[in-house]
DSSP file (Angstrom, degrees, kcal/mol; ACC not computed):
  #  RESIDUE AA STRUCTURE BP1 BP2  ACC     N-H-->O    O-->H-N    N-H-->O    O-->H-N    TCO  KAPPA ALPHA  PHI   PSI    X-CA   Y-CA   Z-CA
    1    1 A X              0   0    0      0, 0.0     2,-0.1     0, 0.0     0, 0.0   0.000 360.0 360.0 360.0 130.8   15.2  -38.3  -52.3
    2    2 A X        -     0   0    0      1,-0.1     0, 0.0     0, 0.0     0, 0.0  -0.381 360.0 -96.4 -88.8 168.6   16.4  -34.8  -52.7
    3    3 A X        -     0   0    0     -2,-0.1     2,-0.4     2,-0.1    -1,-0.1  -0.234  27.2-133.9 -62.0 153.4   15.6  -32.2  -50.3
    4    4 A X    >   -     0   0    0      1,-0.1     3,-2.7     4,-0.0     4,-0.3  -0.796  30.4 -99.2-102.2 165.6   12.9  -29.8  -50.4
    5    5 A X  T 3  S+     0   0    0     -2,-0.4     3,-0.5     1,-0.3   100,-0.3   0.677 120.7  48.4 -50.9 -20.3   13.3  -25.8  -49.7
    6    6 A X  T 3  S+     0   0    0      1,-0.2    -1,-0.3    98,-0.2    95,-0.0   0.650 109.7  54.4-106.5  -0.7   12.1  -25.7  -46.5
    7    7 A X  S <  S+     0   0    0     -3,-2.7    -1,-0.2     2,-0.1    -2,-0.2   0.492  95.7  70.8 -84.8  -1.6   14.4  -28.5  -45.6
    8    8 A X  S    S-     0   0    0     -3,-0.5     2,-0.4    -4,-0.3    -4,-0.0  -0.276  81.4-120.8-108.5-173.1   17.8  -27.0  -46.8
    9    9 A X        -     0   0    0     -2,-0.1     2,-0.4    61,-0.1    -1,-0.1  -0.857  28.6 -93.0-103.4 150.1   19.5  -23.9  -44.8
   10   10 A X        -     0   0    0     -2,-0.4     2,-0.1    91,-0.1    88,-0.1  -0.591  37.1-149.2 -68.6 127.2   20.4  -20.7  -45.9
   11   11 A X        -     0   0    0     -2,-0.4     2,-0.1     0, 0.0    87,-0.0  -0.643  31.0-110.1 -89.0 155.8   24.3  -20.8  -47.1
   12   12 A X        -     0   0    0     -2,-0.1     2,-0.3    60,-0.0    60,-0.0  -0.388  32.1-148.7 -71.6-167.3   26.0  -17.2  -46.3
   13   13 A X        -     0   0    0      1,-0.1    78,-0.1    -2,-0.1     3,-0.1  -0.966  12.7-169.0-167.5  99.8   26.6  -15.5  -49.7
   14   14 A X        -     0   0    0     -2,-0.3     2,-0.2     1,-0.3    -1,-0.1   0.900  48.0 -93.9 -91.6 -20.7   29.7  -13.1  -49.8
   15   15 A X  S    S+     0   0    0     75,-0.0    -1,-0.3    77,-0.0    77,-0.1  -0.459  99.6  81.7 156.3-176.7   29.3  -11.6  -52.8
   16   16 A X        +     0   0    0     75,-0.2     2,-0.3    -2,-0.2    76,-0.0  -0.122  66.2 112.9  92.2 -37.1   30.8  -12.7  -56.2
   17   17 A X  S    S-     0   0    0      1,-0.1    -1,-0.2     0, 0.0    -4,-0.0  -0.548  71.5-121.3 -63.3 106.1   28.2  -15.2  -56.6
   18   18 A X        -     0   0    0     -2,-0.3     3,-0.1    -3,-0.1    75,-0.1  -0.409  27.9-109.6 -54.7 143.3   25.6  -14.1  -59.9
   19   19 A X        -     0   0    0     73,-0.5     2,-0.6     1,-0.2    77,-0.1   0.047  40.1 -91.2 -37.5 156.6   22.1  -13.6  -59.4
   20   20 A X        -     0   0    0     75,-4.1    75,-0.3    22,-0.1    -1,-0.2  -0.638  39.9-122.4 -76.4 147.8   19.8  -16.0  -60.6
   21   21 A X     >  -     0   0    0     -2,-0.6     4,-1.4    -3,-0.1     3,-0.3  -0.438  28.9-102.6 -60.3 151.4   18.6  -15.3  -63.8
   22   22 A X  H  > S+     0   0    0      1,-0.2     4,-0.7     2,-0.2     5,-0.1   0.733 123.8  52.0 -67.3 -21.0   14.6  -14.9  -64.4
   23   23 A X  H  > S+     0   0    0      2,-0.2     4,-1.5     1,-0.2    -1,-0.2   0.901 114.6  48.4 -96.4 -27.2   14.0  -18.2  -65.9
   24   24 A X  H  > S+     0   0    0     -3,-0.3     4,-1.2     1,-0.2    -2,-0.2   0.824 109.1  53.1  -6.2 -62.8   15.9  -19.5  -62.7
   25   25 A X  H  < S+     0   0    0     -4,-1.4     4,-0.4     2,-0.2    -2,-0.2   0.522 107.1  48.1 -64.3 -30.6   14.0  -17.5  -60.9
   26   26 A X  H  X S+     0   0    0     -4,-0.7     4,-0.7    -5,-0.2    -1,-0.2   0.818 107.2  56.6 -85.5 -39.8   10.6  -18.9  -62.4
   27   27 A X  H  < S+     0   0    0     -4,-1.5     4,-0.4     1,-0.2     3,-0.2   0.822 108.4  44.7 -82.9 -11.3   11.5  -22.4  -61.9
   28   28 A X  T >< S+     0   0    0     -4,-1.2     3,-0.9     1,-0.2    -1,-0.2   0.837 108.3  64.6 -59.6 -25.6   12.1  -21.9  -58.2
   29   29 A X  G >4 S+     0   0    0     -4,-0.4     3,-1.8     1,-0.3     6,-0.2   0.574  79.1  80.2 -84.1 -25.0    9.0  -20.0  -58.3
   30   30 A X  G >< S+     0   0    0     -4,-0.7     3,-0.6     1,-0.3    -1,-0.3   0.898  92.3  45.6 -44.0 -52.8    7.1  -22.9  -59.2
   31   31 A X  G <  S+     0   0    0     -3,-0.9    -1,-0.3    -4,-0.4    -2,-0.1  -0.013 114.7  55.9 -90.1  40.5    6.8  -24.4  -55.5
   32   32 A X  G X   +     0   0    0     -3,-1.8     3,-3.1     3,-0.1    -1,-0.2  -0.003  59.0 155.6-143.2  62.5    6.0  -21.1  -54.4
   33   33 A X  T <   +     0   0    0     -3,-0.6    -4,-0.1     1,-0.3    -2,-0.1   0.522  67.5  71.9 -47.4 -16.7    2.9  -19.7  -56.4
   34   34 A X  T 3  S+     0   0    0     -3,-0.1     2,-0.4     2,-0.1    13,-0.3   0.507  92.6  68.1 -44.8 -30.4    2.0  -17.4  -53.7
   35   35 A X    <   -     0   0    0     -3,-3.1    11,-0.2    -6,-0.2     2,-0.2  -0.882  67.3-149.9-128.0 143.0    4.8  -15.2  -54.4
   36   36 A X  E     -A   45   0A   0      9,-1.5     9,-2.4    -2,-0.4     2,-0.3  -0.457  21.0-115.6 -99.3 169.7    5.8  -13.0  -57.3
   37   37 A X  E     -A   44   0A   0      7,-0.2     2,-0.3    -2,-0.2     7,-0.2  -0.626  40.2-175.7 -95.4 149.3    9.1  -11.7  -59.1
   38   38 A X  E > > +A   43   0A   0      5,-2.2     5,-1.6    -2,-0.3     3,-0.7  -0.910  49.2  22.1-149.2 169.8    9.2   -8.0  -58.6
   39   39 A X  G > 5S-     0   0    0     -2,-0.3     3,-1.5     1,-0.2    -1,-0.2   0.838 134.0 -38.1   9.8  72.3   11.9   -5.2  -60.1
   40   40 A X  G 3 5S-     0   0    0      1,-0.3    -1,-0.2    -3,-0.2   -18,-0.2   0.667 112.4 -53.4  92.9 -15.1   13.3   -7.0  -63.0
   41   41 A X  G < 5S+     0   0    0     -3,-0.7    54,-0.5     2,-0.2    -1,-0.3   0.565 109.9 117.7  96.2  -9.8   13.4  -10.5  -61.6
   42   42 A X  T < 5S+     0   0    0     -3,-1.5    47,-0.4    52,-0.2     2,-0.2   0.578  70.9  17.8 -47.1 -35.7   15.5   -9.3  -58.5
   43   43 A X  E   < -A   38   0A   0     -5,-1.6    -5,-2.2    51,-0.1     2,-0.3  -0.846  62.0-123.0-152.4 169.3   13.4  -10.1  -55.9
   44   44 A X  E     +A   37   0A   0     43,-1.6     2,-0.3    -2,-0.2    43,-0.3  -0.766  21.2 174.8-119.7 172.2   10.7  -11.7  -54.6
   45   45 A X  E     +A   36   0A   0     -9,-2.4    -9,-1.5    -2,-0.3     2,-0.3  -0.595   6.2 173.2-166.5 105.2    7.5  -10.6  -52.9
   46   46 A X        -     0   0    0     -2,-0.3    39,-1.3   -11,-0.2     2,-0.5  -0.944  20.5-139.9-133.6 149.2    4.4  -12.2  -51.5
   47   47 A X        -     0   0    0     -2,-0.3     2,-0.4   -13,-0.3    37,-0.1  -0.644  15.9-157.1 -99.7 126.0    1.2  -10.5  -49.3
   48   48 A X        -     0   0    0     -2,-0.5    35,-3.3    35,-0.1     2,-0.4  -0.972   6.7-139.6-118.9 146.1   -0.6  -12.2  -46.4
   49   49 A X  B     +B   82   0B   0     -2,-0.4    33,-0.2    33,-0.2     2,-0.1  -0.857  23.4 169.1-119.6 103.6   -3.6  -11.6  -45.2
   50   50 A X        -     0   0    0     31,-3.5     3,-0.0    -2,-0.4    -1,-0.0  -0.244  39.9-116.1-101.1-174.4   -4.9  -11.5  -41.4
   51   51 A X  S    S-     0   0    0     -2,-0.1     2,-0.2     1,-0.1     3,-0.1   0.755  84.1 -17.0-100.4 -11.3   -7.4  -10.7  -39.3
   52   52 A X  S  > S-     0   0    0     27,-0.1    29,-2.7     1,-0.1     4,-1.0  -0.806  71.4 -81.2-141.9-165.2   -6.0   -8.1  -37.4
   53   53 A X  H  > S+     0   0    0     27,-0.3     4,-1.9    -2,-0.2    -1,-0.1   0.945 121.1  53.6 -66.7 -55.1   -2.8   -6.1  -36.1
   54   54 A X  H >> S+     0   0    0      2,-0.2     4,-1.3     1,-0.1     3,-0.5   0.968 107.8  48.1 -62.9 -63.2   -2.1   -8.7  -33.4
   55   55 A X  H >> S+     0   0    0      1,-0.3     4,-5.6     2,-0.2     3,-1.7   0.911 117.4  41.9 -45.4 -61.3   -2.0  -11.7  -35.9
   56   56 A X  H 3X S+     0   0    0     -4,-1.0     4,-1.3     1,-0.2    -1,-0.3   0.766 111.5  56.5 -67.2  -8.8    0.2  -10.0  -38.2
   57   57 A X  H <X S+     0   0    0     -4,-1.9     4,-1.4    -3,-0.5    -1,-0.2   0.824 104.5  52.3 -41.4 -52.1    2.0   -8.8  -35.6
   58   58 A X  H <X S+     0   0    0     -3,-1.7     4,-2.8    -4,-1.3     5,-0.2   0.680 109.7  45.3 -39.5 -59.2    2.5  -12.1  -34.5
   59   59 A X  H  X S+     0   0    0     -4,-5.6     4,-1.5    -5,-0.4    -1,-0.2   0.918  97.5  71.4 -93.2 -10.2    3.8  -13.5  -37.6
   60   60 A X  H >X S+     0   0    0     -4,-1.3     4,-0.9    -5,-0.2     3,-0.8   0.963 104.5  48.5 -28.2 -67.7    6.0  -10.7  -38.2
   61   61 A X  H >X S+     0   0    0     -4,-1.4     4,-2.6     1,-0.3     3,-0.6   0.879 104.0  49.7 -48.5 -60.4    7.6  -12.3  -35.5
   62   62 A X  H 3X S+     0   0    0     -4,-2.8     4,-1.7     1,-0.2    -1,-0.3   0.763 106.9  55.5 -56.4 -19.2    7.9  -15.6  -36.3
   63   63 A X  H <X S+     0   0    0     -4,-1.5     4,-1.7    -3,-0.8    -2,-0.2   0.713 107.1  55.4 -72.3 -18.1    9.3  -14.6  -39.7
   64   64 A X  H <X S+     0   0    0     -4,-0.9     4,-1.4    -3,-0.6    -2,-0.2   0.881 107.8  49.9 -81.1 -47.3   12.0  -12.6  -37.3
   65   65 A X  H >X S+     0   0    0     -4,-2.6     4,-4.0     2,-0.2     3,-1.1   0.991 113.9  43.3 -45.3 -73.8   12.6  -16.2  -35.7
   66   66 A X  H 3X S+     0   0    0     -4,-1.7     4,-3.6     1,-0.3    -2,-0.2   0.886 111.7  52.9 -40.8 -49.3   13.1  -17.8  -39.2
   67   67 A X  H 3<>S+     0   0    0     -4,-1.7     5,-1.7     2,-0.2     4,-0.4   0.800 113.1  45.6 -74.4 -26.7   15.4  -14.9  -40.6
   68   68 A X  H X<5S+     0   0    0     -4,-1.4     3,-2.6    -3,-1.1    -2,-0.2   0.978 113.0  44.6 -64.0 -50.3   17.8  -15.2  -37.5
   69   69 A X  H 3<5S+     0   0    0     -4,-4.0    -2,-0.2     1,-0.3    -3,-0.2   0.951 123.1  36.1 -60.2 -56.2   18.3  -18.7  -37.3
   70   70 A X  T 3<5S-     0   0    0     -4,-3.6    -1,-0.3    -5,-0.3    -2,-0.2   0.644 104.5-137.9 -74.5   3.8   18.8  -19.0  -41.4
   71   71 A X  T < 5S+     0   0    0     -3,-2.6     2,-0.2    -4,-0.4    -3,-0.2   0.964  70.3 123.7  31.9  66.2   20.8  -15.2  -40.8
   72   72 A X      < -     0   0    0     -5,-1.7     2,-0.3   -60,-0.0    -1,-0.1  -0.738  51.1-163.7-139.8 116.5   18.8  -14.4  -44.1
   73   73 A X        -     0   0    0     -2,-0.2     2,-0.2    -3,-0.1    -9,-0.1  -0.896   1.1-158.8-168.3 131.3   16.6  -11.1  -43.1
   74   74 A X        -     0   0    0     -2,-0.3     2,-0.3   -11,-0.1    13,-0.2  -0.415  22.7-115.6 -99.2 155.0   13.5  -10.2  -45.6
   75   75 A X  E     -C   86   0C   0     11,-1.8    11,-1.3    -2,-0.2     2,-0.3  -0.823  40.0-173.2 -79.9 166.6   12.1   -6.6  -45.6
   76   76 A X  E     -C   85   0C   0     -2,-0.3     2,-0.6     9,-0.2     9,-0.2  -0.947  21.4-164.9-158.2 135.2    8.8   -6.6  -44.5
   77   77 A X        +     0   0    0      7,-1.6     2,-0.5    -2,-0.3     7,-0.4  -0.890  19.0 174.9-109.1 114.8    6.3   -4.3  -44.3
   78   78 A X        +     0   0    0     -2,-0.6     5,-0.2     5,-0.2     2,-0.1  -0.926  11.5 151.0-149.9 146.9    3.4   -4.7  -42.3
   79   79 A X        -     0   0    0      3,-1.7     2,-0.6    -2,-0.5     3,-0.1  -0.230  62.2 -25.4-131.4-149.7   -0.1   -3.1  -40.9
   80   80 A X  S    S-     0   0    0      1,-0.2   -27,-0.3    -2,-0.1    -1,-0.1  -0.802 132.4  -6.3 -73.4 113.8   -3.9   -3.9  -39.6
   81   81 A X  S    S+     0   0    0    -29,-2.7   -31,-3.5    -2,-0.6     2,-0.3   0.058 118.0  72.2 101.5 -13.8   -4.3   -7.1  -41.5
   82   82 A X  B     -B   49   0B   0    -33,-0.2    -3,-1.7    -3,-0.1   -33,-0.2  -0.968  44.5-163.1-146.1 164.0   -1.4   -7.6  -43.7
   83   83 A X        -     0   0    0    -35,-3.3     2,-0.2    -2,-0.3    -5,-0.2  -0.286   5.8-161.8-138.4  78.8    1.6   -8.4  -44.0
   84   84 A X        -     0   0    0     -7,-0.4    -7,-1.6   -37,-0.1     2,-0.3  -0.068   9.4-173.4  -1.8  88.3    4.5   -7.9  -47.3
   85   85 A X  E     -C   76   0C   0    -39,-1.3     2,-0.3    -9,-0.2    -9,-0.2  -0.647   0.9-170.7 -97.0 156.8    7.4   -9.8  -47.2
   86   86 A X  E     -C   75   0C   0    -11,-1.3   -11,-1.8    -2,-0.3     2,-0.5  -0.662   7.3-170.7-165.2  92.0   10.1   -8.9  -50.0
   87   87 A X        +     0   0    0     -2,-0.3   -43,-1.6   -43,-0.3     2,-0.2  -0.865  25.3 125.6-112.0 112.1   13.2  -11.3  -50.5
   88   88 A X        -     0   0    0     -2,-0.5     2,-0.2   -45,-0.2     7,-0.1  -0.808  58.0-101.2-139.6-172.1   16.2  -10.8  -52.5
   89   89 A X    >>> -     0   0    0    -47,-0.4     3,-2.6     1,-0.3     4,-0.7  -0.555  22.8-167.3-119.2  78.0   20.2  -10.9  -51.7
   90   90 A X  G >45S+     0   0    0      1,-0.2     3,-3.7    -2,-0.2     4,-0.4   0.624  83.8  65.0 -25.2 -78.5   21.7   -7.3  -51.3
   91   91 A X  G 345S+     0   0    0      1,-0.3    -1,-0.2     2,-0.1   -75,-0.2   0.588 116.7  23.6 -55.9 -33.7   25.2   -8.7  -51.5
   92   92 A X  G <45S-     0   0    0     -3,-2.6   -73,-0.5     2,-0.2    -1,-0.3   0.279 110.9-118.3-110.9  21.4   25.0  -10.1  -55.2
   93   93 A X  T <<5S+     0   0    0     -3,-3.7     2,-0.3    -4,-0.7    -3,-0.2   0.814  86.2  31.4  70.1  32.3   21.8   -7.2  -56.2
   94   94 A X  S   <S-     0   0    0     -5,-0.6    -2,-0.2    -4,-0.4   -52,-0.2  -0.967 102.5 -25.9 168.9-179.9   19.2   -9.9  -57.1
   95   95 A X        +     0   0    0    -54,-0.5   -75,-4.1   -75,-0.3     2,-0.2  -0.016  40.9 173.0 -61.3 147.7   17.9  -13.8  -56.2
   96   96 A X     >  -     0   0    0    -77,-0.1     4,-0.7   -71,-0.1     3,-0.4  -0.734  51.7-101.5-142.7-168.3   20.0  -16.6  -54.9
   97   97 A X  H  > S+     0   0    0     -2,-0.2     4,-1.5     1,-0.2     5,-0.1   0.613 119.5  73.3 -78.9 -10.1   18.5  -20.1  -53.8
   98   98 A X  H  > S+     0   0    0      1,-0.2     4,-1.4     2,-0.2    -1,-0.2   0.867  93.1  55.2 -76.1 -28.8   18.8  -18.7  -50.1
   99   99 A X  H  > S+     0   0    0     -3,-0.4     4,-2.3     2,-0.2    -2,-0.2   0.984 110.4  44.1 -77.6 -50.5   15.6  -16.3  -50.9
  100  100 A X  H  X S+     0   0    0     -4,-0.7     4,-3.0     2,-0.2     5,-0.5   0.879 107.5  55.2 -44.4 -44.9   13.5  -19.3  -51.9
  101  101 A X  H  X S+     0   0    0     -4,-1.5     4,-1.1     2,-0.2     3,-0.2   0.847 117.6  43.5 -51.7 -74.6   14.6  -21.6  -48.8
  102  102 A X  H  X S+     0   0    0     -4,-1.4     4,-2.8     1,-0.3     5,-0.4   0.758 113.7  45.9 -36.6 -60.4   13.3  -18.5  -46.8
  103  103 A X  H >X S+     0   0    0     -4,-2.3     4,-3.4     2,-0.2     3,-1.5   0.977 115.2  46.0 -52.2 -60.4   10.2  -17.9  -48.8
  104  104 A X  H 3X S+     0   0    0     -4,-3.0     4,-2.0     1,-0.2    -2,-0.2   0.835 116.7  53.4 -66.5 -35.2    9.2  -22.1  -48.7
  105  105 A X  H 3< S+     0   0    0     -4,-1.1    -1,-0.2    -5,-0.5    -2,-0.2   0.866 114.9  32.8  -8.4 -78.4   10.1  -21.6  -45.0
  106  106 A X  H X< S+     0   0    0     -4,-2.8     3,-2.0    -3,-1.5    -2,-0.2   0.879 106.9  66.3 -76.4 -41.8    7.7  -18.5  -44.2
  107  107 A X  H 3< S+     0   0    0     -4,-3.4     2,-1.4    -5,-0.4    -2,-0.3   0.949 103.4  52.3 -45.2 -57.6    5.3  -20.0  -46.7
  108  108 A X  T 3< S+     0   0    0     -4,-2.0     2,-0.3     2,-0.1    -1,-0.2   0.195  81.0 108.2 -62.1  14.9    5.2  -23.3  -43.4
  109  109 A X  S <  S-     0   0    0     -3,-2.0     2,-0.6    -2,-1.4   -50,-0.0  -0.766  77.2-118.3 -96.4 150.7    4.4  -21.0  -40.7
  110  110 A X        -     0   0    0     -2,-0.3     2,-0.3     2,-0.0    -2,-0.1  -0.777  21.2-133.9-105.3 143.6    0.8  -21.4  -39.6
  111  111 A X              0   0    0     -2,-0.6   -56,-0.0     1,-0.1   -61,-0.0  -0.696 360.0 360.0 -81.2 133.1   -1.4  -18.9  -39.8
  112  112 A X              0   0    0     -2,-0.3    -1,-0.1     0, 0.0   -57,-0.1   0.200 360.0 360.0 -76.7 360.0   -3.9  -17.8  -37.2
């Protein structure tokens, strides 16, 4: 049985590697309907929604947890109630399978 994304680890990425392509990019995007392609097919990007500062505060953190251990680090943007997560791979300027593992990943954090 093969693995699924939130089973796998992040590989590093030195550069050299192409991006995925957008129809790549779509079929990863299939187990993660929550989240959209933004600039071009480069990135990814999906918003959650809390009940306060402190929750999203809270998962801010736990996403912090996730991005060390898989040493894959998201921007994220976050305020009273929400929180913006935004996943690509600087080194090769666009999506690699390491930004989905991450996403299916954050997507499995529980929510307050």
């Amino acid at each position: 049985m093969p693995q699924t994304l939130d089973q796998k680890q992040c590989t590093p990425c030195r550069g050299g590697v192409p991006p995925l392509d957008e129809a790549a990019a779509r079929s990863y995007l299939a187990d993660r309907p929550d989240w959209q392609l933004a600039a071009e097919a480069k990135r990814i990007e999906r918003t959650f929604r809390f009940k306060n500062f402190a929750q999203a505060l809270a998962f801010v953190n736990a996403v912090g947890v996730i991005a060390e251990a898989e040493k894959h680090h998201p921007d994220i943007h976050f305020g009273w109630g929400y929180v913006t997560i935004s996943l690509q791979t600087h080194k090769i300027g666009g999506l690699h399978e390491n930004d989905f593992i991450l996403a299916a990943k954050i997507d499995a954090l529980p929510r307050a």
